[in-house]
Structure formats: C-alpha cells, structure tokens
PyMOL commands that place a pseudoatom at each C-alpha (Angstrom):
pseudoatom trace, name=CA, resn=UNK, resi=1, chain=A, elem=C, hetatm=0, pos=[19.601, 4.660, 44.296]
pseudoatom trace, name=CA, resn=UNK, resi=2, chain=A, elem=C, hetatm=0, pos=[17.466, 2.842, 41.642]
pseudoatom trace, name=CA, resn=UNK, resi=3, chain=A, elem=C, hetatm=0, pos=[18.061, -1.161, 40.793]
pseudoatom trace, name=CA, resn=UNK, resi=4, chain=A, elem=C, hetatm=0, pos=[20.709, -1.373, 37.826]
pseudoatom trace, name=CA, resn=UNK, resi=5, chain=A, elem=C, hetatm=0, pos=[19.282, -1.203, 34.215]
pseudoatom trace, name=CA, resn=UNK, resi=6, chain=A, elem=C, hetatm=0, pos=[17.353, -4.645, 33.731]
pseudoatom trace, name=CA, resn=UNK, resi=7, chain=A, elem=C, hetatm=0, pos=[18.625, -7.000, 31.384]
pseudoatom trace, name=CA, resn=UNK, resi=8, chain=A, elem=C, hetatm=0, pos=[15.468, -8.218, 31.008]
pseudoatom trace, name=CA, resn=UNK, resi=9, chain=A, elem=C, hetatm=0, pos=[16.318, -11.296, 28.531]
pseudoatom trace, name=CA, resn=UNK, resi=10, chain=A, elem=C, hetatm=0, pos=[17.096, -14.006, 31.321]
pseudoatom trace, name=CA, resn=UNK, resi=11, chain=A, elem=C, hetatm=0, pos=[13.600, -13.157, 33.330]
pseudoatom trace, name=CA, resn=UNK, resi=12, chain=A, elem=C, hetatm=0, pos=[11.221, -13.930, 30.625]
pseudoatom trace, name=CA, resn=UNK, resi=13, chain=A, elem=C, hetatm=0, pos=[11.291, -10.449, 28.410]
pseudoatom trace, name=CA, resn=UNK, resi=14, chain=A, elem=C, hetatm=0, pos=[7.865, -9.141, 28.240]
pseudoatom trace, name=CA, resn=UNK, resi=15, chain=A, elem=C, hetatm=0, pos=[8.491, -7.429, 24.749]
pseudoatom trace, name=CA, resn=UNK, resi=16, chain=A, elem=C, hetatm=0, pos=[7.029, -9.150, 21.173]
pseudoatom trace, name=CA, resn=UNK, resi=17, chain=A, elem=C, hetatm=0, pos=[7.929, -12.946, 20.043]
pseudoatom trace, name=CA, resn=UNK, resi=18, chain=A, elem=C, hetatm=0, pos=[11.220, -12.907, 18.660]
pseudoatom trace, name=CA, resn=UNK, resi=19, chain=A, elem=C, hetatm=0, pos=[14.470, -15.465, 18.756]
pseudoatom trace, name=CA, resn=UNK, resi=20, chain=A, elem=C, hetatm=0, pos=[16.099, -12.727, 20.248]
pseudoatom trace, name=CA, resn=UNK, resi=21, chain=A, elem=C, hetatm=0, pos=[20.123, -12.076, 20.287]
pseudoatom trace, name=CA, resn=UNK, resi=22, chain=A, elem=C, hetatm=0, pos=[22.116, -15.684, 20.181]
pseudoatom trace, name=CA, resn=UNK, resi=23, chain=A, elem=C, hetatm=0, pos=[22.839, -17.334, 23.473]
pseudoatom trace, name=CA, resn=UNK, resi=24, chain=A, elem=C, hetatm=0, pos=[26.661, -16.344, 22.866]
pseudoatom trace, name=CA, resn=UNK, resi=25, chain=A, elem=C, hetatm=0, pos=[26.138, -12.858, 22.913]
pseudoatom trace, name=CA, resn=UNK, resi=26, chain=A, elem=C, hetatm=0, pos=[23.719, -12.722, 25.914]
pseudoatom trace, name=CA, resn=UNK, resi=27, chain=A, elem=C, hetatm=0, pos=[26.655, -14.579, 27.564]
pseudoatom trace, name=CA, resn=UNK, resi=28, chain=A, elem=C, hetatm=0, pos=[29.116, -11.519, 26.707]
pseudoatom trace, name=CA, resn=UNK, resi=29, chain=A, elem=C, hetatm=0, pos=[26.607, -9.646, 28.080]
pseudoatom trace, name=CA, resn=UNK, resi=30, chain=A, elem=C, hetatm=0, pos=[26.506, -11.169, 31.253]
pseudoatom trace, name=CA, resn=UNK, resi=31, chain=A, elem=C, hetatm=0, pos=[30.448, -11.635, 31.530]
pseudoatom trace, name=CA, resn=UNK, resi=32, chain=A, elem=C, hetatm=0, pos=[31.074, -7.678, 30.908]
pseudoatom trace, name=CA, resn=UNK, resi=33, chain=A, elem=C, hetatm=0, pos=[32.700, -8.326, 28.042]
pseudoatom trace, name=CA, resn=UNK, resi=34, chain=A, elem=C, hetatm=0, pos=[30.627, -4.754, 26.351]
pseudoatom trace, name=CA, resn=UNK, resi=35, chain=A, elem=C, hetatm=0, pos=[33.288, -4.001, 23.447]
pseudoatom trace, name=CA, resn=UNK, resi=36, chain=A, elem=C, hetatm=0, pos=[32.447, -7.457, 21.797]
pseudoatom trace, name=CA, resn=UNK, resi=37, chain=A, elem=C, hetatm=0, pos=[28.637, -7.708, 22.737]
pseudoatom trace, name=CA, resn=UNK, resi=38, chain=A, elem=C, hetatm=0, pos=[28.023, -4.758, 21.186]
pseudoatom trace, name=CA, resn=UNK, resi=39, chain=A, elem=C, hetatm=0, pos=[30.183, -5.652, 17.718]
pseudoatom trace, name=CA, resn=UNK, resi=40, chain=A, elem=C, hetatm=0, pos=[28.036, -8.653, 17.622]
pseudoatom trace, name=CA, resn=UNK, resi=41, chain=A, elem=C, hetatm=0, pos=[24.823, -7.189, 18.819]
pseudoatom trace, name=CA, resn=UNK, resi=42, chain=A, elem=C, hetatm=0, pos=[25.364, -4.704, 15.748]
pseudoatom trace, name=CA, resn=UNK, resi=43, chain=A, elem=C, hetatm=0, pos=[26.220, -7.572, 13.147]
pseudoatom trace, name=CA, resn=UNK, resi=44, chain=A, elem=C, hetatm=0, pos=[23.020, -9.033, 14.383]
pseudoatom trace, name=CA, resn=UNK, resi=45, chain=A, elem=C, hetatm=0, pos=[20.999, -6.181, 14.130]
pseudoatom trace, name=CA, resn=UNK, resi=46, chain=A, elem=C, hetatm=0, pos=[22.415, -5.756, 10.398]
pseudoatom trace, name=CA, resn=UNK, resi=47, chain=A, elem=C, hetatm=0, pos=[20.641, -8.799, 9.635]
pseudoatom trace, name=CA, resn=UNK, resi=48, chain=A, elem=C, hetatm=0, pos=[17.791, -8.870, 11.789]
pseudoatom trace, name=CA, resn=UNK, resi=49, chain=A, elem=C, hetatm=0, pos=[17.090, -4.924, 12.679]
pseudoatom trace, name=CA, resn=UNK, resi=50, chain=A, elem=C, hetatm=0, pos=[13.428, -5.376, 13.898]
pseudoatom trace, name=CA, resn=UNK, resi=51, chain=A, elem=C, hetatm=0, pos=[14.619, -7.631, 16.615]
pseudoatom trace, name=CA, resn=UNK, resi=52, chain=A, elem=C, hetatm=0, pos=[13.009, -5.221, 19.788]
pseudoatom trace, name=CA, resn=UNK, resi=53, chain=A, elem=C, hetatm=0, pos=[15.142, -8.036, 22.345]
pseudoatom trace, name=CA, resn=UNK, resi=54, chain=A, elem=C, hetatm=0, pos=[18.392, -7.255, 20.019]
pseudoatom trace, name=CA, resn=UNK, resi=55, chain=A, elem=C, hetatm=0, pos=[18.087, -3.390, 20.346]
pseudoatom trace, name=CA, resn=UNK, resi=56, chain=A, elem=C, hetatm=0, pos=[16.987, -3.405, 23.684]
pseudoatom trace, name=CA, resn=UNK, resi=57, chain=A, elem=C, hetatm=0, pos=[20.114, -5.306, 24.855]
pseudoatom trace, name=CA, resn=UNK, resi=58, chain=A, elem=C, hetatm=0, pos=[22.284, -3.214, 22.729]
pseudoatom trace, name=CA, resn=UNK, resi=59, chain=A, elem=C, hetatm=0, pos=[20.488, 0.033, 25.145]
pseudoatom trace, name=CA, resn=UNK, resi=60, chain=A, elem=C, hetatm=0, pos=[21.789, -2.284, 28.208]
pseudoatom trace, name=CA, resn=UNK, resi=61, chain=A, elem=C, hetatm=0, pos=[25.457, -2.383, 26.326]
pseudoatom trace, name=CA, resn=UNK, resi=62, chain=A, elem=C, hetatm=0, pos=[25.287, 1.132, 25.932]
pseudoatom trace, name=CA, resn=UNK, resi=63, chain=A, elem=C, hetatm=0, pos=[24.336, 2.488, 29.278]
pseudoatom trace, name=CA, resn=UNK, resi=64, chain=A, elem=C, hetatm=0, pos=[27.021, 0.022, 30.986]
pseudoatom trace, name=CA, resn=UNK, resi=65, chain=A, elem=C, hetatm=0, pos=[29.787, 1.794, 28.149]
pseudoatom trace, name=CA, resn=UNK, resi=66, chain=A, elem=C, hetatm=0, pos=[28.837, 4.990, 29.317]
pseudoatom trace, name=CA, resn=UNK, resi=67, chain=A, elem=C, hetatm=0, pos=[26.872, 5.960, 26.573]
pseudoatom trace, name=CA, resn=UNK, resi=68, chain=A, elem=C, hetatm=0, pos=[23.731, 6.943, 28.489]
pseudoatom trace, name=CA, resn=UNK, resi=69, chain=A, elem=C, hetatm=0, pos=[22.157, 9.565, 25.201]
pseudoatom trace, name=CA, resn=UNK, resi=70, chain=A, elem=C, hetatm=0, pos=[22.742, 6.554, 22.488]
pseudoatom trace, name=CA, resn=UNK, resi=71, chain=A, elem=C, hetatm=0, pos=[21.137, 3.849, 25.112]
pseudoatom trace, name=CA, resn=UNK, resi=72, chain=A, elem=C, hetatm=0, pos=[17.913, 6.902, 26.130]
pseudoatom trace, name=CA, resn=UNK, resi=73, chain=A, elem=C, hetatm=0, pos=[17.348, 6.738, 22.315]
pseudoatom trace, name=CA, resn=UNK, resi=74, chain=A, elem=C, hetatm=0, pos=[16.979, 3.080, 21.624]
pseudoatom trace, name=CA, resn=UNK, resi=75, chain=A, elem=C, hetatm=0, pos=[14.776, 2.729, 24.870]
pseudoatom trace, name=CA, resn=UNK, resi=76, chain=A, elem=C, hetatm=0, pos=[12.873, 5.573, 23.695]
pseudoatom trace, name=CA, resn=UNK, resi=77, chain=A, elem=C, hetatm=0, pos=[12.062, 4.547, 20.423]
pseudoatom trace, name=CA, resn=UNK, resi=78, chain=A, elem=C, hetatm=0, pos=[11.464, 0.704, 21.908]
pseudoatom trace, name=CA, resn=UNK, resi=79, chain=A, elem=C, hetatm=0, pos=[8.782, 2.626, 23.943]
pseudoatom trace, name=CA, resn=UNK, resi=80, chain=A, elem=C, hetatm=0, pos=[7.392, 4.012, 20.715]
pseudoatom trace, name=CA, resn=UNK, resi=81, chain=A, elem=C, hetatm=0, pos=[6.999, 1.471, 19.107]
pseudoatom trace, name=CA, resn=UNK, resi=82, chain=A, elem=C, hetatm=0, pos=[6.276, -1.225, 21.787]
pseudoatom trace, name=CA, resn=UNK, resi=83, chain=A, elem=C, hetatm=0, pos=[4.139, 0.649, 24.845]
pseudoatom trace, name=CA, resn=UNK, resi=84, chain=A, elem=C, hetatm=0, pos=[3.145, -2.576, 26.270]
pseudoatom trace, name=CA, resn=UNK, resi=85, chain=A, elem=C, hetatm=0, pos=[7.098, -3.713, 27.089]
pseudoatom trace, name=CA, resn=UNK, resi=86, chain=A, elem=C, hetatm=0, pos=[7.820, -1.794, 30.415]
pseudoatom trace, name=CA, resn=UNK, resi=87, chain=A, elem=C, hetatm=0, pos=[11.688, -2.899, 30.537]
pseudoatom trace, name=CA, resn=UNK, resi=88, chain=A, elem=C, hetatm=0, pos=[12.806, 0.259, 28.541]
pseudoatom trace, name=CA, resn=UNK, resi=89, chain=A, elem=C, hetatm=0, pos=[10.447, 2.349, 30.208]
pseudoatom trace, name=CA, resn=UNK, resi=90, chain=A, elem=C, hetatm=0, pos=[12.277, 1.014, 33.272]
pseudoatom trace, name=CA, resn=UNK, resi=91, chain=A, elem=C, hetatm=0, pos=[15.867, 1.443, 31.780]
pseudoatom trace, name=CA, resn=UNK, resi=92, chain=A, elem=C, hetatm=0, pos=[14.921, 4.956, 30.707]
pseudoatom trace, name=CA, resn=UNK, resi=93, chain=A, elem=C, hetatm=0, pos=[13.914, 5.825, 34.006]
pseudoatom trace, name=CA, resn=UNK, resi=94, chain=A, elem=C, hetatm=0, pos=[17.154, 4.335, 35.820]
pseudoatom trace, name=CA, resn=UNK, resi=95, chain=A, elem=C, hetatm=0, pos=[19.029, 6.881, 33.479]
pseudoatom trace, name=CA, resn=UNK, resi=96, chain=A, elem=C, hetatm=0, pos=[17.280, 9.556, 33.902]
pseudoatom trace, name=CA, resn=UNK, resi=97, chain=A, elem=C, hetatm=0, pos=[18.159, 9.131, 37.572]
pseudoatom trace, name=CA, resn=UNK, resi=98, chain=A, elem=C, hetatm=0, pos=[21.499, 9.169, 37.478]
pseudoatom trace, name=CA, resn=UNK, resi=99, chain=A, elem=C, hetatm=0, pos=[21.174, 12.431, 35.538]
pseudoatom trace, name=CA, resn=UNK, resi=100, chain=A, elem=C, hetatm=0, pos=[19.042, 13.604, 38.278]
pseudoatom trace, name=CA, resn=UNK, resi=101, chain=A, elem=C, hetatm=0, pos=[15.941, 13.980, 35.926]
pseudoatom trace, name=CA, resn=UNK, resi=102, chain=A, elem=C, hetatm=0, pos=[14.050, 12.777, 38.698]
pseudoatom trace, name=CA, resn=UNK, resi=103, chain=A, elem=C, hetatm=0, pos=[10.518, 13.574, 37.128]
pseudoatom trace, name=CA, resn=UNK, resi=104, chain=A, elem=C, hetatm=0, pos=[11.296, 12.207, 33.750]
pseudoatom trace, name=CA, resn=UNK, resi=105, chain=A, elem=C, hetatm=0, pos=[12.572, 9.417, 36.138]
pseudoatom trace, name=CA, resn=UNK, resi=106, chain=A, elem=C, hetatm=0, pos=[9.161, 8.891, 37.644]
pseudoatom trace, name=CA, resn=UNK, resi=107, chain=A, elem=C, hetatm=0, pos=[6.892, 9.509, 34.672]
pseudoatom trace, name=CA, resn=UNK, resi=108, chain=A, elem=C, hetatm=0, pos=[8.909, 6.846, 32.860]
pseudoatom trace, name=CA, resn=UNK, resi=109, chain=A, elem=C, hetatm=0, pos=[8.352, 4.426, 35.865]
pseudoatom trace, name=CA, resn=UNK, resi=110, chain=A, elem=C, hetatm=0, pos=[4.777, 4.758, 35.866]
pseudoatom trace, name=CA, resn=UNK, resi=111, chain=A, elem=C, hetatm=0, pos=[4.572, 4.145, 32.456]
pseudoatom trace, name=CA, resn=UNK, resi=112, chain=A, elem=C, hetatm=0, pos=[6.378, 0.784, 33.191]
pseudoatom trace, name=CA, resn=UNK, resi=113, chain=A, elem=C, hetatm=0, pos=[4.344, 0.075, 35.884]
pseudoatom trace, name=CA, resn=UNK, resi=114, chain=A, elem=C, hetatm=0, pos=[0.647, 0.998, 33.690]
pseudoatom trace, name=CA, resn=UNK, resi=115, chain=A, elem=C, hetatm=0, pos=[2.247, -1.244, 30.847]
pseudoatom trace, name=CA, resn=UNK, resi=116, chain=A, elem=C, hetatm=0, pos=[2.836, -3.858, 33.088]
pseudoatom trace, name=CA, resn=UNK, resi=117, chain=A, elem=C, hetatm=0, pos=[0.953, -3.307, 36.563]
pseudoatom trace, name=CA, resn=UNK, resi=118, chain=A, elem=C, hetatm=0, pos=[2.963, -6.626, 38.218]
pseudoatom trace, name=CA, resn=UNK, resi=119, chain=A, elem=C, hetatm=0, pos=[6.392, -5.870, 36.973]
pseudoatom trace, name=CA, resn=UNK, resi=120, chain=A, elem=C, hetatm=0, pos=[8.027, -5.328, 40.529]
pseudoatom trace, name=CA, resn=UNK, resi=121, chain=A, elem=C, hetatm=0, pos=[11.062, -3.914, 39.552]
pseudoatom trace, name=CA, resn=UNK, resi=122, chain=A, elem=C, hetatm=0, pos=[9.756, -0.867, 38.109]
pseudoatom trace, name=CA, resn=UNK, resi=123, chain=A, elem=C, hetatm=0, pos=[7.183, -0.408, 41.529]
pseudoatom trace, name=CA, resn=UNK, resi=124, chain=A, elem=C, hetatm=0, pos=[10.794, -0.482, 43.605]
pseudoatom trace, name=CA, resn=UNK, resi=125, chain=A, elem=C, hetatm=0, pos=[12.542, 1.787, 41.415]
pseudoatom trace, name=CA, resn=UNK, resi=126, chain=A, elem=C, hetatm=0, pos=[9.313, 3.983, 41.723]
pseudoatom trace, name=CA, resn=UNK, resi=127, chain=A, elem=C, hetatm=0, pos=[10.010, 3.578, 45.529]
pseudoatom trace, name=CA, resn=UNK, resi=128, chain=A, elem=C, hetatm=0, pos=[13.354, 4.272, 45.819]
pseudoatom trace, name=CA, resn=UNK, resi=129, chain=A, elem=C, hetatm=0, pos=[13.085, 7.216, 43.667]
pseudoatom trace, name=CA, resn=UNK, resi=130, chain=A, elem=C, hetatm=0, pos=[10.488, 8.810, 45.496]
pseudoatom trace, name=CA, resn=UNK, resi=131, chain=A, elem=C, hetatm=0, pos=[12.590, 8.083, 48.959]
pseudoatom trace, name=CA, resn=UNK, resi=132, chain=A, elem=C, hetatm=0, pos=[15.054, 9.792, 46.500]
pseudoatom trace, name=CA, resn=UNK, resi=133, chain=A, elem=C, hetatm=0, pos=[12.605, 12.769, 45.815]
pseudoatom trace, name=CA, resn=UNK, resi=134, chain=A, elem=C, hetatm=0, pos=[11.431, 13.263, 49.510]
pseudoatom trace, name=CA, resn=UNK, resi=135, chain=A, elem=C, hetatm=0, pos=[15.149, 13.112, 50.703]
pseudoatom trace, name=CA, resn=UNK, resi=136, chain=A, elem=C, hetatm=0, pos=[15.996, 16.337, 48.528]
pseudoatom trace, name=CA, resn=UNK, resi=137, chain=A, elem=C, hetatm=0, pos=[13.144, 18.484, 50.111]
pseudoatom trace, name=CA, resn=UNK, resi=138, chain=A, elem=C, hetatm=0, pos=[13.352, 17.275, 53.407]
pseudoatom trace, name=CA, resn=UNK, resi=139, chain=A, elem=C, hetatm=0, pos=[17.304, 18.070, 53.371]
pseudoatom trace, name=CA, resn=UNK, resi=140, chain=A, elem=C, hetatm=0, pos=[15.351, 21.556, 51.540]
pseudoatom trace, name=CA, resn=UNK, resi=141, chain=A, elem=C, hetatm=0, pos=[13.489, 22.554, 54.655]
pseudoatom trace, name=CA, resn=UNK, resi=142, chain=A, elem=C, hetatm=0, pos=[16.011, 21.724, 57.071]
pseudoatom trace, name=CA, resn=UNK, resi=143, chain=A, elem=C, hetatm=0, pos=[17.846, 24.758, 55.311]
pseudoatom trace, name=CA, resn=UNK, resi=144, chain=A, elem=C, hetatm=0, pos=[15.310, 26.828, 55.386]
pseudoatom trace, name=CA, resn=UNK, resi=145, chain=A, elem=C, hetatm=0, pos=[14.119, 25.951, 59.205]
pseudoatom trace, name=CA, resn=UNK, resi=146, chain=A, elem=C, hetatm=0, pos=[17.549, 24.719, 60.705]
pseudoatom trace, name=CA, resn=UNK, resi=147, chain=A, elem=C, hetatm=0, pos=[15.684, 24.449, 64.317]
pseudoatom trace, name=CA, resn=UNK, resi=148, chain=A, elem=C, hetatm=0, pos=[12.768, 22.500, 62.832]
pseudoatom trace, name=CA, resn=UNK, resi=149, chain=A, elem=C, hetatm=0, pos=[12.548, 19.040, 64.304]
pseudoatom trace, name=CA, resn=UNK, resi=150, chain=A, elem=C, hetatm=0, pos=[10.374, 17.484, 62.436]
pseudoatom trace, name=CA, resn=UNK, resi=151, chain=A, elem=C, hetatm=0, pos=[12.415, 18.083, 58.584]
pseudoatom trace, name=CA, resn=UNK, resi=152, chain=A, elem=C, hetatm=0, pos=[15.235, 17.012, 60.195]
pseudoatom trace, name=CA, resn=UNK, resi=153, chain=A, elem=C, hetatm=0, pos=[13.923, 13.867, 61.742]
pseudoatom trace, name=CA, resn=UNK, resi=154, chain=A, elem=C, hetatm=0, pos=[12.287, 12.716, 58.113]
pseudoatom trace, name=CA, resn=UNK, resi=155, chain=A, elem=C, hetatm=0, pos=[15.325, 13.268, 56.866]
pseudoatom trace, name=CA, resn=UNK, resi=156, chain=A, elem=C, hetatm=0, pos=[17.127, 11.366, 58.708]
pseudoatom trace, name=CA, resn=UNK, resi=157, chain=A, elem=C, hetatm=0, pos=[15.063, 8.290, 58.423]
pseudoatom trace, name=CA, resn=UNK, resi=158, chain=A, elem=C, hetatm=0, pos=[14.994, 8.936, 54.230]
pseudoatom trace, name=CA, resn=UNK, resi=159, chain=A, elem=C, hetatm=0, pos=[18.924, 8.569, 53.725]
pseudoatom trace, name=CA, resn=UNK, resi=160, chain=A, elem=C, hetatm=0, pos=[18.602, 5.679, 56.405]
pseudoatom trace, name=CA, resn=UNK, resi=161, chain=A, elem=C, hetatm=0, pos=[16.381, 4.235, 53.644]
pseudoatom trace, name=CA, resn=UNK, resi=162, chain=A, elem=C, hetatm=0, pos=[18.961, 5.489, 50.949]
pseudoatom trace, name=CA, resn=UNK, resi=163, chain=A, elem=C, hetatm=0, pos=[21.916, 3.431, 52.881]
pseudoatom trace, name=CA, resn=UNK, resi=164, chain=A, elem=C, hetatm=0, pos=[19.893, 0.095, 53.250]
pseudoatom trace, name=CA, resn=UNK, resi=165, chain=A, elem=C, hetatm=0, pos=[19.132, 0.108, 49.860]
pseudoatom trace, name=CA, resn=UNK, resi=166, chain=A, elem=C, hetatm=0, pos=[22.519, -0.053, 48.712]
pseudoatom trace, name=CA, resn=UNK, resi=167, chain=A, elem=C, hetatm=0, pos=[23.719, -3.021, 50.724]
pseudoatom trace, name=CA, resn=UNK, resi=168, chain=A, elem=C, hetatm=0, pos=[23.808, -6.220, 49.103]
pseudoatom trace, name=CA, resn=UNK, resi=169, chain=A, elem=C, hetatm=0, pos=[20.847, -8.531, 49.398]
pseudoatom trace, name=CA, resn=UNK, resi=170, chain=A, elem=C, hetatm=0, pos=[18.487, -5.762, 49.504]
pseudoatom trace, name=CA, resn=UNK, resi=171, chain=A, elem=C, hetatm=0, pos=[17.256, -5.852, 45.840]
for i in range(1, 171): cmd.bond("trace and resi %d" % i, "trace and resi %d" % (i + 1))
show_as sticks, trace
zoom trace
C-alpha cells in the first residue's frame, strides 16, 4: 500500500549534521544482513547515542526484524526531538499502516509533509493511503446499497489504483 520505510541515509537525510553510522554498517543495511546491523548500530550508539542518523537507522532495522513497537518508539522520540526531519514522521506513518491505524497513518504524513513541504515520498504515501482510506468506505457503501452503481464503480477504480501501485516501477 504505502512505499517501504525510507532509509533515508543514501538520499541526502534531512535530519541535524552528524557523521552518521559508518559506511560498513549502512552497507549491512542495504544487504539485509539486520542481525549484524543492528549489533553494530547498538555498539555505535553506545559511543555516540545522540547520533539522530544512528537511531533512526536502527528504527529502519527494527521495523524490517519485525519489531514494529521498538522501531514506533525511536521514530517517535526522533520526532520529538527533531520536528523539522520528516523521514520518521514518514516511517511512523508506513507502520501505522500496516497496523491499519490509518488516521495516525495520515496525521503522521502530514506532519512529514509540513516539516518538509517537497519531500515527495511522504505526499505519495499520503496518496496511496487516502486511495487506501476511500477504498474501505466505498467497499462500505456497496454493503449497505448492493444495487448502487455509483459505490461500486469508485470502488472499482480505487483497488485498480491499489494493484498498479504494487507493480514494480511504479514507486
């Protein structure tokens, strides 16, 4: 439904001037290999804990673990204490989409999108959640009306919208 959880650190990360996590464990990162990232991520963070780039790609760690409650917390408190980076607001609102928190979802997205008004990634995810959103209550009124034409029609052309975005090449 929504892009997958930003990494944020190879685009430019909008977030406050640090070195950041080492090249080698951005590169675990971006091989999958999540058990060893995240020991090194944490020996990192041992030494440097204020490092927002660090924590935030530990949040990216933990959602792709399946830790989705540890990874909300550490984008939460990134968007605490950092309002102006919208990549956790953008993380936090991918998660709370796949727990089908669809208005936590959406008021996390626009806070991405007021922090940073040209970060795209957070106006599609807005997008696709709202197709998301719209798709629910159309499918709604179709039960309720089962002879309406119109409900039906809409939401047929929503999941269209659904299916596209999940081919590849569509991000």
């Amino acid at each position: 439904m929504l892009l997958a959880i930003a990494l944020g650190l190879a685009a430019g990360f909008a977030g406050p001037a640090l070195a950041g996590p080492p090249p080698e464990i951005q590169k675990l990162v971006r091989q999958g290999q999540y058990p060893l990232a995240l020991e090194k991520i944490d020996a990192y963070l041992a030494e440097t804990p204020g490092d927002a780039e660090a924590r935030f790609l530990k949040g990216v760690v933990l959602s792709e673990t399946g830790k989705p409650a540890e990874a909300i917390e550490i984008f939460t408190r990134l968007t605490e204490e950092y309002p102006e980076m919208p990549e956790p607001y953008n993380n936090l609102a991918v998660l709370y989409a796949q727990q089908k928190l669809y208005e936590r979802a959406r008021g996390a997205l626009e806070m991405a999108v007021q922090a940073h008004p040209s970060y795209a990634i957070a106006w599609e995810n807005l997008g696709d959640l709202y197709v998301k959103m719209a798709t629910q209550s159309y499918e709604k009124a179709a039960q309720l009306d089962p002879k309406g034409r119109t409900a039906g029609s809409k939401l047929t052309l929503a999941r269209d919208m659904l299916r596209v975005q999940g081919k590849p090449g569509t991000k």
